[in-house]
N, C-alpha and C positions, 0 to 999 in steps of 0.2 A: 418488603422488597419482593413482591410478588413476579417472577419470570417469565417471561413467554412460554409457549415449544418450542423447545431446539432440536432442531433435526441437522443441520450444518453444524453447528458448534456444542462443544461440553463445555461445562461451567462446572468450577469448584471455587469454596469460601474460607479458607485458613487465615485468622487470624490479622483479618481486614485487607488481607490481597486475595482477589478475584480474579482467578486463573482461567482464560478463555482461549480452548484449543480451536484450532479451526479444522475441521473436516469433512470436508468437501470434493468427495472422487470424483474422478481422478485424478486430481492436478489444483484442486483446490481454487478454480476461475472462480473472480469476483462476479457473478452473475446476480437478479432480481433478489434470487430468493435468500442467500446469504447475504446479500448488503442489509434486507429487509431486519434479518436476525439481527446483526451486527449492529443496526441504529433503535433494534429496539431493547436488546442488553446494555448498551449505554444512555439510551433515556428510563429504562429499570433501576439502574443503579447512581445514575445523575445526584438523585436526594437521597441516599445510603448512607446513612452516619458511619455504619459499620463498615465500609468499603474504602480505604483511602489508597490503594492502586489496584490499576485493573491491570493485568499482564497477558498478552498476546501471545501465541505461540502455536502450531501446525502440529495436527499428528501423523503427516506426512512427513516425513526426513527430507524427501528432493525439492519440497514445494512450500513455501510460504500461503502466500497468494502468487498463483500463476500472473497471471495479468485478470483487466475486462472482460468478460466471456467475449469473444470473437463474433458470434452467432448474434450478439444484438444485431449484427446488420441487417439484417429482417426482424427487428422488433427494437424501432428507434425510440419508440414512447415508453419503453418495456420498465426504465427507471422513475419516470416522469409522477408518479404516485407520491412516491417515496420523498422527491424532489418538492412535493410541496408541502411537505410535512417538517423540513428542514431549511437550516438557513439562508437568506437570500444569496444566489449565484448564478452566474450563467449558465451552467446548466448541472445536470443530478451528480457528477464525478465530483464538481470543483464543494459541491452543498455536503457531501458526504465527508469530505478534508474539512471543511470548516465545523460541519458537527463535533466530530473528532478532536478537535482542536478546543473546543467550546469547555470539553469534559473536566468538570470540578476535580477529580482526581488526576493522580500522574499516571500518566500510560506509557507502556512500556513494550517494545518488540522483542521478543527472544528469537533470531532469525539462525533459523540452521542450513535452510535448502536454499531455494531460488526466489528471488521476489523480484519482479518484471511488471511493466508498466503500474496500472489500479494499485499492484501489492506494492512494487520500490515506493510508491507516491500515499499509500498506508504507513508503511514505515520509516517515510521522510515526517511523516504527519505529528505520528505522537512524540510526547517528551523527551522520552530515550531509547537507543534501541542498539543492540548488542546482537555480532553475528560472533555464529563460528568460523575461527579462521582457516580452516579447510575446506571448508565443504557451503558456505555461505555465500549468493551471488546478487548482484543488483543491478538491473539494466530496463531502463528507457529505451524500449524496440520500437516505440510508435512510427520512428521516418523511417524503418524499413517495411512498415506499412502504407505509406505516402503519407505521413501526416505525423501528428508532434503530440506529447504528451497533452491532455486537458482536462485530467484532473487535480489542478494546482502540481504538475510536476514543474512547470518550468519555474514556478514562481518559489517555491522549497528548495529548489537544486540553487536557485540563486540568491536564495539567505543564508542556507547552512555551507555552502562551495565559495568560489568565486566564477564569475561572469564568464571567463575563458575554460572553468572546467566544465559549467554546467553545459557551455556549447560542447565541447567535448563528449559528457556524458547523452546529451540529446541524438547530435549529430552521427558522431564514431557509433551509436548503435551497439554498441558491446555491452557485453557480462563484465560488470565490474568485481573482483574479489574482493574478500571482505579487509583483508589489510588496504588496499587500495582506497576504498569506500571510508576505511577510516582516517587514512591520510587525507584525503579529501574532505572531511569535516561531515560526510554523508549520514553514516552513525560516527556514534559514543566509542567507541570499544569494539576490535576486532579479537578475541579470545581463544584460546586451544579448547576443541571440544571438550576435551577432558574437564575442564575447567568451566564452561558456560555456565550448565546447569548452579554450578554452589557461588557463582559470583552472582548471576541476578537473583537468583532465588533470596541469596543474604542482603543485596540491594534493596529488593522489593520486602521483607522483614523488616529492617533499619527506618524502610521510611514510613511504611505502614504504623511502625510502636512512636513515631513523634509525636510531642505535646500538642495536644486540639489547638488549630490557627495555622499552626507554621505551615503547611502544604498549601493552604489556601493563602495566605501570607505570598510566598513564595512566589505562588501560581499571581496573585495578583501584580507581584516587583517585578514579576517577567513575563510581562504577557506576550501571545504570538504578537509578530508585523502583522499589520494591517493591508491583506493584497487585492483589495477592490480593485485598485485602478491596475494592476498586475494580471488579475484573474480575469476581466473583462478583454484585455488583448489577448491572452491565451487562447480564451473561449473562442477569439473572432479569428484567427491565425489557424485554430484545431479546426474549426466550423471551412470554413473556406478550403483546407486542404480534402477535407471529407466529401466533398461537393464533386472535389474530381472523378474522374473514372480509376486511377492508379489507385487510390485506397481502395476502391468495392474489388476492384482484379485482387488484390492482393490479398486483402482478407478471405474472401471467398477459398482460392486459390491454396491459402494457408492451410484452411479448416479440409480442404481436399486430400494436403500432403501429410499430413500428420499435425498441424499445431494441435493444442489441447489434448494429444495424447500424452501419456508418458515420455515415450519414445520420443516423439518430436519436440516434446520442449525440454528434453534433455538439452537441445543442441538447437533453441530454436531460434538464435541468429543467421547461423548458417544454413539451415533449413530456408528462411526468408530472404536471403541472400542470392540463393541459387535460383531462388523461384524466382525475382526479379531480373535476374541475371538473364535467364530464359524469356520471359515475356519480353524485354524489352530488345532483342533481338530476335524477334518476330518479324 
């Protein structure tokens, strides 16, 4: 099970769970070079006998996956490599969810900070995924960008939610908490910090030491929906709203006020908020 380099992410191997931190300063944006990592420690450990969960998790506190890097907006082919390396999709966001998805082992998100656009649609992606319930946030900002999730977020928020929350969570634009996110069917489990750490850690143990088949078994009795015809509207819905001019002001405009800082995406609804608030009473 020979590794890449990892310069984004640490990898550790206990006892056939494969613990993948992400770290990625400032703020941990899903940008080229991390997504690069990330598809290529899951096709490393793809045929891993010794591997039966991979486990996700930040060694940033505030930040999961921030969102997409913003900055692709001058560098639209920037995924497009990566994209043909992976499963057929409309484009490299939706290919990178279905990769993911693809993965023989269970994956698992331990979420403690924030995970927004790319990252909420990471962590709608795998098997299971467990926040803290203080301090764990999840939000779809794309339409306060002019335009909608499109890497299979709409088409995950309306498998694991229902049809009226997923408008909700697309539309309403907000930080969802992690009790919220779990009422909502978003994740598994919203947990007291206290407690995260020894609940998946023993999770991912339990299922790691099960008898050879059953994980694969399992994985084969439930496999994802099928969102072709799903992912192709998205794609076409996301593409068209990007065409406008309100997504390039906005994004631009964002990367001006702080988004991808610390700072700014502490708070980066209402940051996006205000900005729009101003332009369009121009």
């Amino acid at each position: 099970m020979p590794l890449p380099t990892l310069r984004r992410l640490k990898f550790s191997l206990d006892a056939g769970v494969a613990r993948v931190v992400i770290d990625n300063p400032p703020v941990n944006v899903l940008d080229g070079a991390l997504a690069e990592e990330l598809i290529a420690v899951l096709d490393a450990l793809r045929d891993a006998a010794d591997v039966r969960v991979i486990l996700f998790e930040s060694a940033n506190e505030d930040f999961f996956i921030a969102h997409v890097d913003m900055t692709l907006i001058d560098e639209p082919t920037a995924f497009d490599d990566l994209a043909r390396r992976l499963p057929s999709a409309a484009n490299p966001f939706q290919a990178i969810v279905l990769r993911l998805q693809q993965q023989p082992q269970v994956t698992i998100v331990k979420l403690v900070g924030k995970a927004r656009g790319g990252g909420a649609e990471f962590v709608a992606a795998v098997d299971m995924s467990f926040a803290a319930l203080e301090t764990a946030g999840l939000g779809q900002i794309e339409a306060l960008m002019g335009i909608i999730p499109g890497g299979a977020g709409t088409q995950l928020l309306a498998e694991r939610t229902t049809r009226g929350r997923a408008l909700e969570v697309v539309l309403g634009a907000d930080l969802i908490d992690a009790s919220t996110a779990e009422r909502y069917g978003w994740i598994n489990r919203a947990l007291p910090s206290a407690q995260l750490d020894d609940f998946v850690d023993r999770l991912a143990r339990n299922i790691a030491s099960l008898p050879d088949g059953v994980i694969a078994a399992a994985k084969d009795a439930l496999p994802p929906k099928d969102l072709s015809e799903g992912l192709q509207r998205e794609h076409e819905a996301w593409a068209g709203l990007f065409a406008r001019p309100a997504a390039e002001q906005l994004i631009r405009r964002g990367l001006e006020v702080g988004a991808q800082t610390p700072d700014g995406e502490r708070n980066l609804e209402e940051l996006l908020r205000g900005l729009w608030d101003r332009l369009r009473k121009r």
